[in-house]
C-alpha positions in Angstrom: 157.5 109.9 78.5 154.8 108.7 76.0 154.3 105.5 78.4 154.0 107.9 81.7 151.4 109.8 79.8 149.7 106.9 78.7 150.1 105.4 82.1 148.3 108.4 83.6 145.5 108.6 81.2 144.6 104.9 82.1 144.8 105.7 85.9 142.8 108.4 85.0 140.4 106.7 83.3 140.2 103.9 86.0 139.6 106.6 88.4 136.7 107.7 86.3 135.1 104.5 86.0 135.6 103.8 89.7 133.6 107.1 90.7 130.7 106.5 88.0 130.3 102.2 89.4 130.7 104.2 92.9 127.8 106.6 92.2 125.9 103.5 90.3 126.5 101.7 93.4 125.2 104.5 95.6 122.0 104.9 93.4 120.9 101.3 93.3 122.1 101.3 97.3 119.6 104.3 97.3 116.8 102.6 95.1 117.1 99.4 97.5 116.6 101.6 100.8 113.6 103.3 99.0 112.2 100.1 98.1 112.4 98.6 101.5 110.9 101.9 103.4 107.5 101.8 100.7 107.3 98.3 101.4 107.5 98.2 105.2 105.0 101.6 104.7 102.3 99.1 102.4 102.9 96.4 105.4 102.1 98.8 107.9 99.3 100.3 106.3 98.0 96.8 105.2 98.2 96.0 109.3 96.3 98.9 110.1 93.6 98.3 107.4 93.0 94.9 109.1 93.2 96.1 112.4 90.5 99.0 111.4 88.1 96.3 109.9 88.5 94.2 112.8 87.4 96.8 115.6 84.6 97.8 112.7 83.3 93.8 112.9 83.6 93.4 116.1 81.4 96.9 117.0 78.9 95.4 114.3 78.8 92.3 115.6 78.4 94.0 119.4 75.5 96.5 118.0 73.5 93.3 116.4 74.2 91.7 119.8 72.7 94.6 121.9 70.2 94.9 119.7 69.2 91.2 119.7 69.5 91.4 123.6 67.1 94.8 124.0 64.3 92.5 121.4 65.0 89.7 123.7 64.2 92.3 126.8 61.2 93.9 125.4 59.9 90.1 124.4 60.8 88.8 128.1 58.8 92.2 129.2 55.6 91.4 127.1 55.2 87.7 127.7 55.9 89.0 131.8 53.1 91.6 131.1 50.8 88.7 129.8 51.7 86.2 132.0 50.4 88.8 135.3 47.0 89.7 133.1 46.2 86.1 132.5 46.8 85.5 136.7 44.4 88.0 136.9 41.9 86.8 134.9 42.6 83.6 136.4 42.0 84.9 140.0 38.7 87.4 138.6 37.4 83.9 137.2 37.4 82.2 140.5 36.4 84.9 142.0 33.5 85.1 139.8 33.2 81.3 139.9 33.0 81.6 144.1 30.7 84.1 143.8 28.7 82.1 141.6 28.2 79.2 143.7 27.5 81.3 147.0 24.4 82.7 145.0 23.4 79.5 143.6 23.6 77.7 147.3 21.8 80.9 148.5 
C-alpha cells in the first residue's frame, strides 16, 4: 500500500511537471508568435518609410524639374522678345539707311 501511494504521488508529480513544461512551452510558443508579428510590423513599417521617402524625392526632384523647365521658358521668352526688337531695329536701320541715301542722291 505504501508503494501504491508512493506510486501515485510520483504520477502525480509527473503530472505536475508535465502541465508547468506544457504552460512553459505555451508561453515561449507565445513569446515566439509575438516576436515574429513586431518584427514583420518593423519590416512593414520600414517598407513604407522607404516607399514614403521615395514618392517625397521623386516629387522634389519633379518640382526642381518644373521649375528648371518654367526658368528655361521664361529665358527662351526673353531671348524670343530680344531677338524680334533687334529685327526691328535691324529693319528701322535700313529703313533709315534707304532713306538716307534717297536724300543724299536727291
Amino acid at each position: 500500500m505504501a508503494f501504491d501511494k508512493a506510486d501515485a504521488r510520483k504520477q502525480e508529480a509527473s503530472r505536475a511537471m508535465e502541465a508547468e513544461q506544457s504552460a512553459r512551452d505555451a508561453v515561449l510558443q507565445k513569446t515566439a508568435r509575438l516576436r515574429a508579428q513586431r518584427l514583420a510590423k518593423e519590416a512593414a513599417e520600414a517598407e513604407t518609410a522607404a516607399i514614403v521617402a521615395s514618392e517625397q524625392a521623386q516629387a522634389k526632384a519633379e518640382i526642381v524639374e518644373a521649375k528648371a523647365a518654367a526658368k528655361a521658358a521664361k529665358t527662351k521668352t526673353a531671348t524670343d522678345k530680344a531677338a524680334k526688337s533687334a529685327e526691328r531695329v535691324a529693319k528701322a536701320a535700313e529703313k533709315a539707311e534707304k532713306a538716307a541715301k534717297r536724300a543724299t542722291a536727291e
